[in-house]
N, C-alpha and C positions, 0 to 999 in steps of 0.2 A: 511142631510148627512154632515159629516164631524164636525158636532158640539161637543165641548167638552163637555161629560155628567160626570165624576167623574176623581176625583184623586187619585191614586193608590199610596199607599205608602209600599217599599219592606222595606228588611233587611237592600238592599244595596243600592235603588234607588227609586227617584219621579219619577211616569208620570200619561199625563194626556191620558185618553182612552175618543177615538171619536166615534160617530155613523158613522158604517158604511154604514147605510141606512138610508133614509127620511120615519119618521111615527112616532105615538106615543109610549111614552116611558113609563112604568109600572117599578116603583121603588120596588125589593123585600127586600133590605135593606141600608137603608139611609147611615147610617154610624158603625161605630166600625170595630171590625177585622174579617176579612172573610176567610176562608180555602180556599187551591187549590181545583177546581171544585165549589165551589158556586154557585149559579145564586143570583146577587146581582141584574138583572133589564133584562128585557127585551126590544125591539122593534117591534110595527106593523104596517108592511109597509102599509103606507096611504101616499095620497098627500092633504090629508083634514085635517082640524083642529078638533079639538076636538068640540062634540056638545057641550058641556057646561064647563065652569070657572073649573076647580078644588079648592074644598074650601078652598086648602090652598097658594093657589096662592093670595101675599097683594095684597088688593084692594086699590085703589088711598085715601090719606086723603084729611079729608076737600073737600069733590067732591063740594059742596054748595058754595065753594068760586070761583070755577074753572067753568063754566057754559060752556066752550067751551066744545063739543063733542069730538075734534080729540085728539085721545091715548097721553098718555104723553112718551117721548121720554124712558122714565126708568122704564116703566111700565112693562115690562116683565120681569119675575125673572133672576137674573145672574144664570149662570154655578156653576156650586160646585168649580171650581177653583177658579173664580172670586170672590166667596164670601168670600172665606177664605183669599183672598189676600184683599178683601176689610176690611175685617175685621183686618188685618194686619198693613193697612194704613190707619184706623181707618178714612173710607170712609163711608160718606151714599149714597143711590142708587140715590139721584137725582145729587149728585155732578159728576157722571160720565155718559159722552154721550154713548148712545147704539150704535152699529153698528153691530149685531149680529140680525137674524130671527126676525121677530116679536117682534121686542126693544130688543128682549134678550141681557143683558151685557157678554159680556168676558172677558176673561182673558188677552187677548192685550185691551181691553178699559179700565180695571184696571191700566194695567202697564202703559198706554200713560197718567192718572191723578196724576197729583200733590197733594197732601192734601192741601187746602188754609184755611185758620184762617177766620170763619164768620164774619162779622162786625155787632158790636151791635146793634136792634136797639133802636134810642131813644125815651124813652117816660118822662110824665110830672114824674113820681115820678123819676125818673135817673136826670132827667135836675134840679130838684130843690134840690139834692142833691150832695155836692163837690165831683168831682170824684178821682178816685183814682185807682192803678192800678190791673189791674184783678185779680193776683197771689200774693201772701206774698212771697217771695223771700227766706224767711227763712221757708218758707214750707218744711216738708218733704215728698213725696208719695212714692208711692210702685205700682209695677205693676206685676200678675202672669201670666205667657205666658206656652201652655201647651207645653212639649216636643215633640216633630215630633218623627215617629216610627223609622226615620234616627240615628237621637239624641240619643235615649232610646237605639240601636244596637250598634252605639259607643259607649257609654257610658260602655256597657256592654264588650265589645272586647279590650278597650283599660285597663280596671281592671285587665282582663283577663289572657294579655297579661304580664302584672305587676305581676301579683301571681302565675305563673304557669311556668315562664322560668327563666333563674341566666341569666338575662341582664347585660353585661356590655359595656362599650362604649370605643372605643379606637379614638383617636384624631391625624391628620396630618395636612396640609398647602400645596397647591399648589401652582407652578409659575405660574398663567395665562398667561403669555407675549406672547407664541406662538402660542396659543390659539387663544388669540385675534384680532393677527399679521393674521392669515389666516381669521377670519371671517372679517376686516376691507379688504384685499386686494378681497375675490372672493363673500361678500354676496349681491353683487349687480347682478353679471351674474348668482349666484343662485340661484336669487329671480327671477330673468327673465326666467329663465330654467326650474325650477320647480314649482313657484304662490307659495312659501313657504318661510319663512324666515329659516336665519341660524342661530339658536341658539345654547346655550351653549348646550342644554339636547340632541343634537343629538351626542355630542362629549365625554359627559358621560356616555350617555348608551351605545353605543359601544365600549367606554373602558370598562363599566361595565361587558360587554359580554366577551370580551376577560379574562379580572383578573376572573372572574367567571370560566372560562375553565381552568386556570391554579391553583385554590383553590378552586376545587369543592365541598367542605364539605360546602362552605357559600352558595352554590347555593342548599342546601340541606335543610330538615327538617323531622321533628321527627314522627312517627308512633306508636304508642305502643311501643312495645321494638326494634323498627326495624329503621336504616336511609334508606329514599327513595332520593336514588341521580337522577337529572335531566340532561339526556346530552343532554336539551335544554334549554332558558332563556327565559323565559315569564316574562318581568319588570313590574309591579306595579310602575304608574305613580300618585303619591299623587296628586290630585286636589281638591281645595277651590271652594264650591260652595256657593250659598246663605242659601243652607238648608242645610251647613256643608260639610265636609272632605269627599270625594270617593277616591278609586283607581282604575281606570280603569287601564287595561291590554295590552300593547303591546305584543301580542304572537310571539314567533321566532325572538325575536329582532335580534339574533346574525346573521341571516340571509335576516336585511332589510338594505338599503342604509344608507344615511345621512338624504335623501329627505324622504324614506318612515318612519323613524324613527318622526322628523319634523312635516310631515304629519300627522300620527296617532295622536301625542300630540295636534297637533292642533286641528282636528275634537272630542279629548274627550273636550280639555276646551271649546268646541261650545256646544257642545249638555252638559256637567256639567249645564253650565249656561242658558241654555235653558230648562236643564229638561227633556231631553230627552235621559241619560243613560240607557242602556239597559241591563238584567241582565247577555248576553254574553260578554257585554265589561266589567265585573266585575269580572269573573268567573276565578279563576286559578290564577297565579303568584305567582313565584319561588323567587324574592326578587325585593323591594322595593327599588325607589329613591323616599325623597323630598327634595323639594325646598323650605327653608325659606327666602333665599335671597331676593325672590321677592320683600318680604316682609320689607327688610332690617337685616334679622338676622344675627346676627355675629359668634354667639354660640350655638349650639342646644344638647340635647344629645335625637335624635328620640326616639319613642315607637315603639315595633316591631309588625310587621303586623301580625299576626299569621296565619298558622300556619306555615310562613316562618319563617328561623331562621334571617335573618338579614337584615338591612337596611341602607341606605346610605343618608346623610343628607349632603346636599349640602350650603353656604351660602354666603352673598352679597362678594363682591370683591372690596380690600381696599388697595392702595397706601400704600407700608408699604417700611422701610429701611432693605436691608436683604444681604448677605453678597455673592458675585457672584464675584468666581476667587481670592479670598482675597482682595476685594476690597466690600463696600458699595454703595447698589446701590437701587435706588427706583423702584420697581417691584408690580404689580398688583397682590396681594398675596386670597388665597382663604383659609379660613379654612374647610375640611372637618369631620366628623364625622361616624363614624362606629355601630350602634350598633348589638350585635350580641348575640346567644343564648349560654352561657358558656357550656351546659351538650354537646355539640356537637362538638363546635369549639372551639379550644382551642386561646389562648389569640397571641401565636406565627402565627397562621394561618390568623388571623382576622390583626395584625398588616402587615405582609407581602402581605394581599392581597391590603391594604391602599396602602403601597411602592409600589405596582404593576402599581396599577390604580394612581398615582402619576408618576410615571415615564410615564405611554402612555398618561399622558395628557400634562406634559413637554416637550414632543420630539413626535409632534404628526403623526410622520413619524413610528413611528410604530404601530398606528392604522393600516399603509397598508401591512405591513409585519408580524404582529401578534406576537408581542414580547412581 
């Protein structure tokens, strides 16, 4: 029970599916792609092992040198997760200790080894000949890695989204300064209050909700011949995982805190990097924020998530000289980015909703009075 038996790869997400129950397991299809409804394998609940080895279970090399009886710790085949990740980290099975059922390896024994460099050993023709160093330097290789069905899905969405809408990008600059002035004076009684930290993305997306009610054609998107307006804001939260770019969904943003906004964000980048996206936290969203800042970006112009029309690109924050009262002044400056679908939104809308959400985040006193 509970042991991971495959990995599931969607449109929009990885995970790995467990046994529910303790018994043997009957493979009806190893791998490739499988339809909704399948039966890729079943279980039969047993608390007994299997009478006999299945013959494709490795058997131990070299048994003739090994004369000791007791199992080798790696003896039992890893998980389908595990193997693809070993194979990733171009692991062999004796280099990782088991702690899984009957030596079975997993996918945490995977991720807890290092790859370590074998040390050669030496023999008489190595020692009577000068050595030298294992690689030419001026080697060149090449290595092919297959694409994840994650991969092959972006790959396809984001051309998509290139050939099928009149993208264009409109560009502004925020004052951070008041911004940052509240999260230095309260993000200590608000970490104590809520177990969340106070980040930028709670003060964006709740501007982003408000400038969204006030330029609802950006919170909109295209249908055949038809606009479907939303008078609700479901944000798409771009997140970097290892097996690539998701968006999980914040639903109702415009009606969660500071804290449950924080919150959300946090629990998708746990479970992104965990792997454990779900395909309701995917579902839906009326328009997109990323964050290249993270990153260090300075300039971006996004791709649009389709089939929303537009997206908001956020990025790092840069001591700049900028001109306050007629007077030069050094200000924590932001530059933002807009991109948006032209057949919808016109060029005046898209710029005015930038000045919106530019102004609630300079004076962030009207976050509470919704101006």
């Amino acid at each position: 029970m509970d042991e991971p038996l495959l990995e599931l790869e969607t449109d929009k997400a990885s995970m790995d599916l467990t046994a529910e129950i303790a018994g043997i397991l009957e493979i009806s299809i190893a791998d490739g792609t499988v339809k909704v409804g399948d039966i890729v394998g079943s279980i039969t609940q047993s608390n007994k092992k299997p009478a006999s080895t299945p013959a494709t279970q490795p058997q131990a090399p070299q048994a003739t040198e090994q004369p000791s009886s007791a199992p080798h710790y790696a003896s039992g085949p890893p998980s389908p997760a595990a193997e693809k990740l070993m194979q990733e980290k171009q692991l062999n099975q004796t280099d990782i200790k088991a702690t899984g059922k009957n030596g079975r390896i997993t996918k945490q024994d995977v991720e807890n080894t290092n790859p370590t460099p074998a040390a050669p050993t030496p023999t008489k023709q190595a020692l009577a000949i000068p050595t030298h160093p294992v690689t030419d330097p001026k080697q060149r290789t090449t290595r092919r890695e297959k694409l994840s069905r994650l991969r092959k899905t972006l790959i396809k969405r984001l051309v998509d989204a290139q050939q099928t809408t009149a993208s264009l990008t409109t560009f502004n600059e925020i004052d951070m300064s008041a911004v940052m002035d509240i999260r230095k004076k309260y993000k200590d009684s608000f970490k104590e209050k809520h177990n969340v930290g106070l980040g930028f993305m709670s003060f964006f997306t709740k501007a982003v909700t408000i400038a969204l009610k006030n330029w609802p054609l950006v919170n909109a998107m295209i249908s055949g011949e038809e606009i479907v307006l939303h008078d609700y804001c479901d944000i798409g939260v771009a997140v970097s995982t290892p097996k690539g770019l998701v968006v999980p969904v914040v639903k109702n943003a415009e009606s969660l805190t500071f804290a449950g906004i924080e919150s959300a964000i946090r629990n998708f980048a746990l479970k992104g990097r965990d792997g454990k996206l779900t395909m309701d936290d995917m579902t839906g969203g009326t328009f997109t924020i990323t964050n290249g800042g993270t990153f260090g970006s300075m300039l971006s112009t996004p791709i649009l998530n389709r089939p929303q029309s537009a997206i908001l690109g956020m990025h790092n924050i840069v001591k700049r000289p900028t001109a306050v009262n007629g007077e030069v002044k050094i200000r924590p400056i932001m530059y933002v980015a807009l991109t948006y679908d032209h057949r919808i939104i016109d060029g005046a809308e898209a710029v005015q909703f930038l000045v919106n959400l530019k102004q609630l985040l300079e004076d962030p006193t009207r976050l509470l009075i919704d101006i």
